[in-house]
N, CA, C and O of each residue as an XYZ file, in Angstrom:
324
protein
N     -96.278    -26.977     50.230
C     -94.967    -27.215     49.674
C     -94.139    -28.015     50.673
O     -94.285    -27.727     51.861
N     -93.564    -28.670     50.446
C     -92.707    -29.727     51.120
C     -91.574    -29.175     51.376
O     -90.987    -28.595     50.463
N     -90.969    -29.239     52.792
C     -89.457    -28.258     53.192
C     -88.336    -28.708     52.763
O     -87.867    -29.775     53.159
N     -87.701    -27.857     51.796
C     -86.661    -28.027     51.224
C     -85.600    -27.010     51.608
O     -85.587    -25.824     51.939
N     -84.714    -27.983     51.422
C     -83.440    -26.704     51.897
C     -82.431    -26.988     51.240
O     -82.257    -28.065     50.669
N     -81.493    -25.845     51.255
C     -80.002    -25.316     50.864
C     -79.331    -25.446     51.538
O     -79.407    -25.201     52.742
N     -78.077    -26.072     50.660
C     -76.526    -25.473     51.677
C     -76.258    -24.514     50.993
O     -76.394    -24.332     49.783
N     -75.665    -23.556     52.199
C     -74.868    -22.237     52.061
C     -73.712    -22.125     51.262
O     -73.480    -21.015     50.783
N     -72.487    -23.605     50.884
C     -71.632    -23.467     50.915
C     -71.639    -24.032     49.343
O     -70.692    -23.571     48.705
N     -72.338    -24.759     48.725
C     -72.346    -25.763     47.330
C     -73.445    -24.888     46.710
O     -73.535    -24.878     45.482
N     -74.575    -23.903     47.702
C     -76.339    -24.081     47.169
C     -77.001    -24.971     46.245
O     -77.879    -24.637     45.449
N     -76.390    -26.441     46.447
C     -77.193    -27.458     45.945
C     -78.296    -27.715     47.112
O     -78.144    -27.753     48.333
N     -79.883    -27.937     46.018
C     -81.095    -28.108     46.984
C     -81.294    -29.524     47.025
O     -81.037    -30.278     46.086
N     -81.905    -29.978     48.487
C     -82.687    -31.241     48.637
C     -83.097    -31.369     49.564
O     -83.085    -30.321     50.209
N     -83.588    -32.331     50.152
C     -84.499    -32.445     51.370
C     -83.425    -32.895     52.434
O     -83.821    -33.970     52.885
N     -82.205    -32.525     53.043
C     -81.453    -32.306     54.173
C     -81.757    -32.870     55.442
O     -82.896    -32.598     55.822
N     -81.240    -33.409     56.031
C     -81.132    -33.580     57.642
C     -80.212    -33.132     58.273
O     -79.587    -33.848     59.054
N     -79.994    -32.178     58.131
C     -78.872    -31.541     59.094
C     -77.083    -31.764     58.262
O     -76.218    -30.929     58.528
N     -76.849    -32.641     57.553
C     -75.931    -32.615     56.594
C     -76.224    -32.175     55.197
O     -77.310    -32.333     54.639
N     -75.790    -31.943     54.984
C     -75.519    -31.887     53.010
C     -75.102    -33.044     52.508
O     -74.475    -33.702     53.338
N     -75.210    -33.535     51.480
C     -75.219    -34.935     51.474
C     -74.106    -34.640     50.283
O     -73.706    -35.608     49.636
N     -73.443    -32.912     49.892
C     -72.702    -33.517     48.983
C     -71.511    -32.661     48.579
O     -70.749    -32.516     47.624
N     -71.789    -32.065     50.048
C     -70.149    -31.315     50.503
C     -70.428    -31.231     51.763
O     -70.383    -30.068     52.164
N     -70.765    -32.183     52.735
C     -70.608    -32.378     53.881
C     -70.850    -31.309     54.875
O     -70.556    -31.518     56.052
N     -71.439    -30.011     54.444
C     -71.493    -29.064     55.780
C     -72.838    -28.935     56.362
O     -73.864    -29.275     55.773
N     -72.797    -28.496     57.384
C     -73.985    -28.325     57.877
C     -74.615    -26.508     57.830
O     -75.456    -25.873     58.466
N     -73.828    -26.261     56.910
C     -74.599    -24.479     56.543
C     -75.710    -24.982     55.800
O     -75.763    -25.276     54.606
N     -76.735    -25.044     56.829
C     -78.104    -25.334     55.941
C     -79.266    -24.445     56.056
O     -79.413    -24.075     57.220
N     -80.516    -23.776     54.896
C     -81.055    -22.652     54.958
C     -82.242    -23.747     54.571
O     -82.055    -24.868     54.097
N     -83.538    -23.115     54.904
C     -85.113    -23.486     53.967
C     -84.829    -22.901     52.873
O     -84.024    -21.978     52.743
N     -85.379    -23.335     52.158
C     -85.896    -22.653     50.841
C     -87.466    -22.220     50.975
O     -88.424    -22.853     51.420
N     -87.375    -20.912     50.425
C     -88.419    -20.270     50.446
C     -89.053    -20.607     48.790
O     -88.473    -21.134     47.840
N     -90.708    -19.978     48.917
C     -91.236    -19.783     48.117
C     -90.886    -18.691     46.970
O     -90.794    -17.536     47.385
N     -90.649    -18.928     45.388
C     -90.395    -17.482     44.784
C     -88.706    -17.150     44.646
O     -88.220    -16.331     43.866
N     -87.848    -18.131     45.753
C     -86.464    -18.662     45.337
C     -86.258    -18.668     44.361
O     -86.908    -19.464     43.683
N     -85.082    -17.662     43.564
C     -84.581    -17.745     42.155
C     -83.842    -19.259     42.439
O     -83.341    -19.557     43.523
N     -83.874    -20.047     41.385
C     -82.865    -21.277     41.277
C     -82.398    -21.451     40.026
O     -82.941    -20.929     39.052
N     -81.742    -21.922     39.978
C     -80.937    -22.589     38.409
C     -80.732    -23.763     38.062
O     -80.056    -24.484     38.796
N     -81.334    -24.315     36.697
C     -81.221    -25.879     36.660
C     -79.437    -26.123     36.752
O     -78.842    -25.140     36.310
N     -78.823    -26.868     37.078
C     -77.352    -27.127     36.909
C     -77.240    -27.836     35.684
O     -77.816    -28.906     35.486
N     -76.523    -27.275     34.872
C     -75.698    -27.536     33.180
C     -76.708    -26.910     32.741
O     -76.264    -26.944     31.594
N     -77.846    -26.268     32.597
C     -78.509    -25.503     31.398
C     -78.712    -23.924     31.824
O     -78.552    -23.657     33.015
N     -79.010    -23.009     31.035
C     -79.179    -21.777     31.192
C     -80.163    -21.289     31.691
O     -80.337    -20.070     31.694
N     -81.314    -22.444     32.403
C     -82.765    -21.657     32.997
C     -82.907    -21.405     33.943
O     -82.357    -22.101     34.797
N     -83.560    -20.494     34.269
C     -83.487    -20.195     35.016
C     -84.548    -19.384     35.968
O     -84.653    -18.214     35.600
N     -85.488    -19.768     37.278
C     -87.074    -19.205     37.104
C     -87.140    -19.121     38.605
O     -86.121    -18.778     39.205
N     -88.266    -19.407     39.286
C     -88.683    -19.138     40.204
C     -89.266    -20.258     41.113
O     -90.432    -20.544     40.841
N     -88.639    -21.026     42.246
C     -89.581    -22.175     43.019
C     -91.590    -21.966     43.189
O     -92.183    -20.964     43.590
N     -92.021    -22.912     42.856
C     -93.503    -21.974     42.991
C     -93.972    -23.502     43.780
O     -94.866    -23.253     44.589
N     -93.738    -24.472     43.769
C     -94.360    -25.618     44.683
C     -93.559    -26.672     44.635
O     -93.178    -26.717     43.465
N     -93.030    -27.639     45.289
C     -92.743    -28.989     45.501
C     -93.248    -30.436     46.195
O     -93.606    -30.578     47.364
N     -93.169    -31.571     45.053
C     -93.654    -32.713     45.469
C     -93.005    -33.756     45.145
O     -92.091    -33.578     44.340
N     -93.195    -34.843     45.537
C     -92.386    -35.707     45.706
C     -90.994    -36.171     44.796
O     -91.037    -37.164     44.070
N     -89.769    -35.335     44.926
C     -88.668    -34.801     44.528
C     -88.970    -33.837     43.091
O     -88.075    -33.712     42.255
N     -90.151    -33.265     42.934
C     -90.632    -32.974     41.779
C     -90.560    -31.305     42.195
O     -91.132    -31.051     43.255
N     -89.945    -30.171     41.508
C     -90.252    -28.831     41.696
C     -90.625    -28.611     40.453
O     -90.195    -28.998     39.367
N     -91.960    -27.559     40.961
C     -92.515    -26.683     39.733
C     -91.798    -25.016     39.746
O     -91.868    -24.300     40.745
N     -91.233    -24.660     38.667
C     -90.484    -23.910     38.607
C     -91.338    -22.943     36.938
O     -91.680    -23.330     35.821
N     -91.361    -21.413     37.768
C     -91.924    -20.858     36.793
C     -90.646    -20.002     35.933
O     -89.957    -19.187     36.546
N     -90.434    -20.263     34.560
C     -89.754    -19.436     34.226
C     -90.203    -18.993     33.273
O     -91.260    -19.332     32.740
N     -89.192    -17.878     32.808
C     -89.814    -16.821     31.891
C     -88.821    -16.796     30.590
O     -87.708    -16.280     30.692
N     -89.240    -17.335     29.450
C     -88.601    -17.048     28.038
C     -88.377    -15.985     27.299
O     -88.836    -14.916     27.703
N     -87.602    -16.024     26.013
C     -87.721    -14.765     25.462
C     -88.998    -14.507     25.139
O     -89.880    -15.363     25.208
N     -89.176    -13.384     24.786
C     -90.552    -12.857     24.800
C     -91.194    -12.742     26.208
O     -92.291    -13.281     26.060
N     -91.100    -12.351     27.420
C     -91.504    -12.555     28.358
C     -92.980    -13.888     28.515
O     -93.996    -13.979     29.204
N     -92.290    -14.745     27.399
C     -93.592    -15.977     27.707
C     -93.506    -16.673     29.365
O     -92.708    -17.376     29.986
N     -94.569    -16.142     29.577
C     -93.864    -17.698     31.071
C     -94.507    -18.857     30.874
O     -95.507    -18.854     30.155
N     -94.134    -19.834     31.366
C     -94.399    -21.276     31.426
C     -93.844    -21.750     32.805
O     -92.936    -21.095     33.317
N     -94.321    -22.810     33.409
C     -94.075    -23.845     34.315
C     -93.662    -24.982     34.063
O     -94.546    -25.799     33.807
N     -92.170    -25.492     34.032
C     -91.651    -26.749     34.408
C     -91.500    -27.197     35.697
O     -91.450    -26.652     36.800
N     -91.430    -28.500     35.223
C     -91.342    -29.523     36.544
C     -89.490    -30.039     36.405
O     -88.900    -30.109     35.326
N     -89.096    -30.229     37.255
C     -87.729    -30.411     37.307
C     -87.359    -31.157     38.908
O     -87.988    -31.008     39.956
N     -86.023    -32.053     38.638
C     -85.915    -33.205     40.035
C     -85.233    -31.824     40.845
O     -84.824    -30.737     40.438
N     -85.340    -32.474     42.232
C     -84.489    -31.822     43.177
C     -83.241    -31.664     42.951
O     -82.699    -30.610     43.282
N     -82.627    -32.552     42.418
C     -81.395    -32.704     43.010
C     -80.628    -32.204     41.341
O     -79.419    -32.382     41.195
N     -81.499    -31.573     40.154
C     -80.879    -30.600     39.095
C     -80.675    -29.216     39.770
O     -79.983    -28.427     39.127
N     -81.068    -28.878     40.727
C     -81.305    -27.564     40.792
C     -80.403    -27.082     41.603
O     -79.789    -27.833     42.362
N     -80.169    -25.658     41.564
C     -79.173    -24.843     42.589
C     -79.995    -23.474     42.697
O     -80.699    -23.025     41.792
N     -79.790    -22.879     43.961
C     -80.227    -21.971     44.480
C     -79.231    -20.821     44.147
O     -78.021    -20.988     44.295
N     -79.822    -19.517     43.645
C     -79.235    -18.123     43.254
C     -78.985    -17.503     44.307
O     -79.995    -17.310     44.984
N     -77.892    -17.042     44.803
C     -77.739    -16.066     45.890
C     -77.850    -14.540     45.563
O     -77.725    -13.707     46.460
């Protein structure tokens, strides 16, 4: 999985250098494997399970406890605290 990280202060995810590229702080965390996240503007909501080139596979779970795996960009997503 490719190291991705959070700010503390927005929890918008992306691949970081020491800034946030989009509230300027430097409260920055890894993202772990199994990270609840949330697409931003829709209601889904699942689990980080791998990332590639700005591409996350995200397992979530529907009604009916169906699960499925989407792929979704970096820079839709926000991290659940």
């Amino acid at each position: 999985m490719k190291n991705l990280y959070y700010c503390m202060d927005c929890r918008r995810i992306a691949g970081f250098n020491g800034v946030c590229s989009y509230c300027q702080s430097q409260n920055i965390k890894e993202l772990a494997k199994k990270s609840p996240v949330n697409v931003i503007g829709t209601k889904i909501k699942g689990k980080v399970m791998n990332a590639k080139d700005h591409r996350v596979d995200i397992l979530c779970v529907d009604e009916g406890n169906i699960k499925t795996i989407r792929q979704f960009e970096v820079e839709k997503l926000r991290k659940i605290l």
